[in-house]
C-alpha positions as CSV (number, residue, x, y, z in Angstrom):
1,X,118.8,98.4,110.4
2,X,119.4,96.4,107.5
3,X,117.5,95.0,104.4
4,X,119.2,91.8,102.7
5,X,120.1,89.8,100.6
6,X,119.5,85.9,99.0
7,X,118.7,82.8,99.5
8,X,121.3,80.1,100.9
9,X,121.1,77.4,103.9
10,X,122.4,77.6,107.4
11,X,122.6,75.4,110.3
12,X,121.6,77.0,113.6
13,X,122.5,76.4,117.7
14,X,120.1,77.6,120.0
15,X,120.9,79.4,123.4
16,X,119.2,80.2,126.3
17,X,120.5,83.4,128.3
18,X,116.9,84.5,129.2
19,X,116.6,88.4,129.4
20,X,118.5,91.0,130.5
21,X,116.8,94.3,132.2
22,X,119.2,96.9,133.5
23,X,119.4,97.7,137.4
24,X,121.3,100.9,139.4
25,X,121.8,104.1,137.7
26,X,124.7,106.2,136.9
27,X,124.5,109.2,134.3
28,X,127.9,108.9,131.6
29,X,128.9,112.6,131.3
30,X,129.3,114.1,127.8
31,X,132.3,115.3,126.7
32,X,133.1,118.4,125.3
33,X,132.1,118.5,121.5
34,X,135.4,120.4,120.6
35,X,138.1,119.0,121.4
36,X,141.8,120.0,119.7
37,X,143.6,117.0,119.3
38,X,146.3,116.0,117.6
39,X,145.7,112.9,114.8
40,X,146.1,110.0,116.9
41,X,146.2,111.9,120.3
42,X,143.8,110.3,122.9
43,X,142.5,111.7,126.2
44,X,140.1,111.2,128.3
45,X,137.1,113.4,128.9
46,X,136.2,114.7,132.5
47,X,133.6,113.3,134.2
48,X,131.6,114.8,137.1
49,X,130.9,112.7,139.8
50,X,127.4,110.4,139.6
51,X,124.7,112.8,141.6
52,X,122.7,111.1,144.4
53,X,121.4,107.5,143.6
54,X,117.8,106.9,143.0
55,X,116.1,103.7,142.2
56,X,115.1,102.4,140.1
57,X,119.3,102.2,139.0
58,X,121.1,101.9,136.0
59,X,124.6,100.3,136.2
60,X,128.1,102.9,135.7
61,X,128.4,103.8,132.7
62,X,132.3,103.3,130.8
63,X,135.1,104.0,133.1
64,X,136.8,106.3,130.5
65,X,135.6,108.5,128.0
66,X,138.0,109.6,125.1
67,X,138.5,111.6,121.6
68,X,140.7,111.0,119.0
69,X,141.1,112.8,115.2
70,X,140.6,109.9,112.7
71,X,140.1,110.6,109.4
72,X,137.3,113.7,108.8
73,X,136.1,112.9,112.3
74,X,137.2,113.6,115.9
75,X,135.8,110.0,117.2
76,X,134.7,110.2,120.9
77,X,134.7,106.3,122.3
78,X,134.8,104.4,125.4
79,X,137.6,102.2,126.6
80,X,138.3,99.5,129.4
81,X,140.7,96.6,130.2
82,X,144.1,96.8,129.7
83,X,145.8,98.8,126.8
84,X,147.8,96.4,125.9
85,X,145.4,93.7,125.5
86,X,144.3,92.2,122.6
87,X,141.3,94.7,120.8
88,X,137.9,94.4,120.2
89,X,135.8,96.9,118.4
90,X,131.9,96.8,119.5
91,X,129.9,98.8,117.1
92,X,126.3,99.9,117.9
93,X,123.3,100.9,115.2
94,X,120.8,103.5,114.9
95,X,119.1,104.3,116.7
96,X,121.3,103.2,119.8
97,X,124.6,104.3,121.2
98,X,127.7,102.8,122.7
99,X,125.7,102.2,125.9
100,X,124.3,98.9,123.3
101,X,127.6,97.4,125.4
102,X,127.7,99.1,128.8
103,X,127.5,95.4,130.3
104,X,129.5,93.9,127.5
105,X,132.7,95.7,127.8
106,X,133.4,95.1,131.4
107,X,133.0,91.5,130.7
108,X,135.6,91.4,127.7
109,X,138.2,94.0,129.9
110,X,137.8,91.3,132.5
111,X,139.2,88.8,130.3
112,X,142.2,90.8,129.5
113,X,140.4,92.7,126.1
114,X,141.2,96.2,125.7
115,X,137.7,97.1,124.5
116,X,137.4,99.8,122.3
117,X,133.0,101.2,121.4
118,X,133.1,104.0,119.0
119,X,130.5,106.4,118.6
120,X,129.7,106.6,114.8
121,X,129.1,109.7,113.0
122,X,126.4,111.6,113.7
123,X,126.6,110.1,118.0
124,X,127.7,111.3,121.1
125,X,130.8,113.3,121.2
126,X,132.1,112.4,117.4
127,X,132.4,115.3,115.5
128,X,133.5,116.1,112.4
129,X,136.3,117.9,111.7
130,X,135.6,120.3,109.1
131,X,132.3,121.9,108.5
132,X,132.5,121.4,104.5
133,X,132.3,117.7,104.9
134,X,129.5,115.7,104.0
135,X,127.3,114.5,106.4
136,X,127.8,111.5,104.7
137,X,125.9,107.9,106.1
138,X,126.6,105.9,103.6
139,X,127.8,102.4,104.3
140,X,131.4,102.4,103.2
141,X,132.2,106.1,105.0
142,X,130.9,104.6,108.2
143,X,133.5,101.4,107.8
144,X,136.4,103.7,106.7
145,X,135.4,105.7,109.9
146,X,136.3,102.4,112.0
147,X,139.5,101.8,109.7
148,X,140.5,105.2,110.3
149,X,140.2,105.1,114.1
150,X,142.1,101.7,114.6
151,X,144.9,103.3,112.6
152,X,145.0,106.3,114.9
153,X,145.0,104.0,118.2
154,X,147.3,101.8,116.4
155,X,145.4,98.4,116.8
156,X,146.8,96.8,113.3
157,X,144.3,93.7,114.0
158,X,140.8,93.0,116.2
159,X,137.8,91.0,116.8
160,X,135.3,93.2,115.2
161,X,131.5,93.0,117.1
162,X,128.6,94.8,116.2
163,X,124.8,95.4,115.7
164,X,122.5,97.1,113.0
165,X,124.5,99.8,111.2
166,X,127.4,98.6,113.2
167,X,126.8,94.5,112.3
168,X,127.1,96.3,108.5
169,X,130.5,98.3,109.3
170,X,132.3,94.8,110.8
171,X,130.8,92.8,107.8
172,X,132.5,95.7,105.4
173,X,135.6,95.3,107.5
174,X,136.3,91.9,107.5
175,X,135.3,91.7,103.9
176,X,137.4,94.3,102.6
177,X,140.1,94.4,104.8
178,X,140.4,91.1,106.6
179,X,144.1,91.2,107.7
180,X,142.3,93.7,110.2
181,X,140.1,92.0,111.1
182,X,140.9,88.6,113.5
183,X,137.7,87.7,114.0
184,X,133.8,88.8,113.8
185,X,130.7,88.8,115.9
186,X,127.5,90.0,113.8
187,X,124.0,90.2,114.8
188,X,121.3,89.2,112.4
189,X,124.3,88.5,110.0
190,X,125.7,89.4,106.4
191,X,123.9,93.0,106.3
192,X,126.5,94.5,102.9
193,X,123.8,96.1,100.7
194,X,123.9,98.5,97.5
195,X,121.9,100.8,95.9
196,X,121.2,98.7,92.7
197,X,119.7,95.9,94.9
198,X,117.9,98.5,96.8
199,X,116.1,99.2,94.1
200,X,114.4,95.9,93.7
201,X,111.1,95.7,95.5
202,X,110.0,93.4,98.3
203,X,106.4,91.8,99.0
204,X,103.9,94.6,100.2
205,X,104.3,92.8,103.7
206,X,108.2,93.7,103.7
207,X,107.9,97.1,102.5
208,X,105.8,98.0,105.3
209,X,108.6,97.6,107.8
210,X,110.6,99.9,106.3
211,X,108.1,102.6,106.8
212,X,110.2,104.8,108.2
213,X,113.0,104.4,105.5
214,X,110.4,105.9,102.9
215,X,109.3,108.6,105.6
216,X,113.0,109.7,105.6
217,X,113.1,110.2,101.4
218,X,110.7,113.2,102.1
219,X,111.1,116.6,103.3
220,X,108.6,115.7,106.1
221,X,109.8,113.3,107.4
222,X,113.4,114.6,107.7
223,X,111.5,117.3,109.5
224,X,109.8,115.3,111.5
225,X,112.7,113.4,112.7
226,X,114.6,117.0,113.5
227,X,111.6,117.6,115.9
228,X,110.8,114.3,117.4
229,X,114.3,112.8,117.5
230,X,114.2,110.9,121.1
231,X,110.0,110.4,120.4
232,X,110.8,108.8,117.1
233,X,113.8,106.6,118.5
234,X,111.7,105.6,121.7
235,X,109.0,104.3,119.3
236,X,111.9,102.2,117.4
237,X,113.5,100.6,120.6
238,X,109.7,99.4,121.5
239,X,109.1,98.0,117.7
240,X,112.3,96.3,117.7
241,X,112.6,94.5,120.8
242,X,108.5,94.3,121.4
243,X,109.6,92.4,124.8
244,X,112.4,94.4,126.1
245,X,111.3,96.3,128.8
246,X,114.0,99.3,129.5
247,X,112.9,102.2,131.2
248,X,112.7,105.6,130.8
249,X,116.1,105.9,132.5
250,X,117.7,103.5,130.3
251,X,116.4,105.5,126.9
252,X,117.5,108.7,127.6
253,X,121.0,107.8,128.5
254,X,121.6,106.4,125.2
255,X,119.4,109.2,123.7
256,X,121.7,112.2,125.1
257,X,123.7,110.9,122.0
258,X,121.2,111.7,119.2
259,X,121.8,115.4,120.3
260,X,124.4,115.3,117.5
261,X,124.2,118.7,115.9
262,X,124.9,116.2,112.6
263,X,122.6,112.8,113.9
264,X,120.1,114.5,111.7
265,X,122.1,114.6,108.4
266,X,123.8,112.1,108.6
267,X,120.5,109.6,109.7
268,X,118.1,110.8,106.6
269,X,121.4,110.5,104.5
270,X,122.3,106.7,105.4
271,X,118.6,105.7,104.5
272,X,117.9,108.1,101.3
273,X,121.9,106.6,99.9
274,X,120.6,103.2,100.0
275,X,117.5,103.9,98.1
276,X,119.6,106.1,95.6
277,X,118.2,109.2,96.2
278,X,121.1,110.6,97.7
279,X,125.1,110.6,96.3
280,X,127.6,109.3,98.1
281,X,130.9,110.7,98.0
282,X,133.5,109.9,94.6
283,X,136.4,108.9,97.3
284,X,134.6,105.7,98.4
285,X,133.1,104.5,94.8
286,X,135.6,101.9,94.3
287,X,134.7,100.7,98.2
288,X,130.7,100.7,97.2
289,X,131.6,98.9,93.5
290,X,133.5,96.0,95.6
291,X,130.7,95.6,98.4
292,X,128.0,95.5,95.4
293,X,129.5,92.3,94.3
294,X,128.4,91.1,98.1
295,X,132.0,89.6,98.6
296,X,132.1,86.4,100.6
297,X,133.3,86.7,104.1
298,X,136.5,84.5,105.4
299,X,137.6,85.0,108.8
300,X,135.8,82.9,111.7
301,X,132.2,84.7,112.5
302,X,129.8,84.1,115.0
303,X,126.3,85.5,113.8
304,X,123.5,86.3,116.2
305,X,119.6,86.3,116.4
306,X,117.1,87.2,119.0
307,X,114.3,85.1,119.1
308,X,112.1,88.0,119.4
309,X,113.7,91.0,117.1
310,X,111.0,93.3,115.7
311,X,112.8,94.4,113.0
312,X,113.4,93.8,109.3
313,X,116.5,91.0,109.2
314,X,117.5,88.1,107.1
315,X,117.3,84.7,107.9
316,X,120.2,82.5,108.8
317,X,119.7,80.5,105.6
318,X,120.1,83.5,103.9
319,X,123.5,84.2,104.3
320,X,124.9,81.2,105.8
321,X,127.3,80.6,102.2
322,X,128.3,84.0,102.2
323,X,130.9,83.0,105.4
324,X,133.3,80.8,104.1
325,X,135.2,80.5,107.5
326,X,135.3,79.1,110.5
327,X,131.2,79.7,111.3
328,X,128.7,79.6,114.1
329,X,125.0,81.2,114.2
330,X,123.4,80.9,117.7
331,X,119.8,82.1,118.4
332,X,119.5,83.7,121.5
333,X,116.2,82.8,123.2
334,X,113.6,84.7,126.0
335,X,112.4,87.3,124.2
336,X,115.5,89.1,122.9
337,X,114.9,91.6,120.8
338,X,117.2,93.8,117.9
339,X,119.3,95.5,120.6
340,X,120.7,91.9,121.6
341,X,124.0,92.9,122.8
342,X,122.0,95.2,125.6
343,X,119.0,92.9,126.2
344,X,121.5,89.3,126.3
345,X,125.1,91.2,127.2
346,X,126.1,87.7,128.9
347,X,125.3,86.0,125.4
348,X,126.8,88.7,123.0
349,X,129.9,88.8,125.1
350,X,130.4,85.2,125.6
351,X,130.4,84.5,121.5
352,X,132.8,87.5,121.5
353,X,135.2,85.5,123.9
354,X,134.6,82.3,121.7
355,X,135.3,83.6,118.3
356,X,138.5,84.6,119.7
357,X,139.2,81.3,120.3
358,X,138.2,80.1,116.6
């Protein structure tokens, strides 16, 4: 989740897609955490067949599950539509999974996208690929991740999509390295932070949300989060979406992927790096230095609001200057809360479709 930024104006449209609750059930299987593959080598991952059906149902999971070495990672990600259709990257946050776009990504394969949904570091069946590197969170490791991983599928250029951490690793992309990026899709907005505006403090009303960021800058709390991973997580999908009502069902297939042996590490570091109390690594200073300047955004964006998101986010008129673009925000109404692309999949993936058409 993201803490931001300054004060500008924006315009906003309002939509009405009414909530989303997941029916039907199928279980995605995890893949094997270690995989050899070559660099840029894709397979899928086996999947056992669904067990018997028993409501209430979630709906199939991805219809192929595959790893590829990218950078210090082995990335595991989901794919459908056709593979040589135009790309799409869809990004999820903490503490979700790809499964933020189960119902998303058959909607963009249907219109011809080859859809591509990572899991970051730390998720699922990513791994990294030596056990000497740092379990690093910070924000600029996370977007070189991405970079890394459309080199090794060789997707030069995409529409980027993404909430939470992965609303932040779009906004990096297309601000950094826009010729990648066609187009963007980002819920609650410009999220690029630093450390040195970190540091400034917010009215004792704001600081309280990010109670659990200061819980992570202590021993206990990392502690705590190593013992109560899926507890802690549960109690962050119900603050953040106050209206949302998954079910148990629905949690713990997108909680399989905390099981990380690094979710842990690299969790506590993402939140103690953006407070400064943790380094990040000297290869992607001059990455940070550039994204503390909060560089302006130019490719055609979409932002995204629920109408009902729990959690700490900026306002529209916040960051509406910092897109200099082609631009749209649309609030999406009926109690949608910070998980938006899971709670409004119709809405996220219809501005997906559009800002392709910017």
């Amino acid at each position: 989740m993201a803490r931001n930024f300054e004060t500008e104006t924006a315009g906003t449209a309002q939509v009405d897609y009414g909530r989303r609750r997941f029916i039907g059930t199928a279980t995605l299987a995890t893949a094997a955490a270690s995989l050899g593959l070559g660099a840029g080598k894709a397979r899928a991952a086996d999947t056992p067949k669904a067990g018997p059906a028993a409501p209430p149902r979630l709906p199939p999971g991805f219809k192929s599950l595959k790893q590829v070495d990218a950078g210090p990672l082995s990335i595991g990600y989901a794919e459908d539509g056709p593979a040589d259709g135009p790309a799409v990257l869809l990004l999820h946050g903490w503490p979700y999974d790809i499964h933020s776009y189960v119902e998303v990504a058959p909607i963009l394969a249907a219109a011809g996208y080859r859809v591509i949904v990572p899991y970051l570091r730390g998720y699922g069946t990513t791994r990294f690929l030596s056990a000497g590197t740092p379990r690093n969170g910070q924000q600029a490791a996370i977007a070189a991740d991405i970079l890394a991983l459309m080199d090794a599928l060789t997707i030069r250029t995409a529409i980027l999509a993404g909430c939470d951490w992965g609303a932040r690793t779009v906004n990096i992309m297309a601000a950094l390295w826009p010729e990648r990026c066609k187009a963007m899709v980002s819920v609650s907005g410009y999220l690029i932070g630093s450390q040195e505006f970190n540091r400034t403090p917010l009215p004792p009303k704001a600081e309280l949300q990010w109670w659990y960021q200061y819980y992570f800058t202590t021993e206990r709390g990392r502690a705590g989060y190593a013992k109560y991973t899926h507890d802690f997580a549960r109690l962050i999908w119900q603050l953040a979406s106050p209206n949302w009502a998954f079910d148990e069902a629905t949690f713990d297939r997108s909680a399989a992927a905390f099981d990380n042996p690094d979710h842990v590490d690299v969790s506590i570091h993402n939140y103690r790096w953006r407070l400064g109390l943790a380094e990040g690594e000297v290869q992607y200073d001059a990455l940070e230095r550039a994204l503390a300047a909060f560089p302006t955004i130019k490719v055609p964006t979409i932002t995204m609001e629920g109408d009902a998101n729990g959690a700490p986010h900026p306002e529209p008129d916040m960051y509406r200057a910092k897109f200099t673009g082609r631009y749209e925000h649309r609030l999406i109404t009926g109690g949608i809360g910070h998980n938006l692309p899971q709670e409004a999949p119709e809405a996220f993936a219809q501005a997906v479709l559009d800002v392709g058409k910017f």
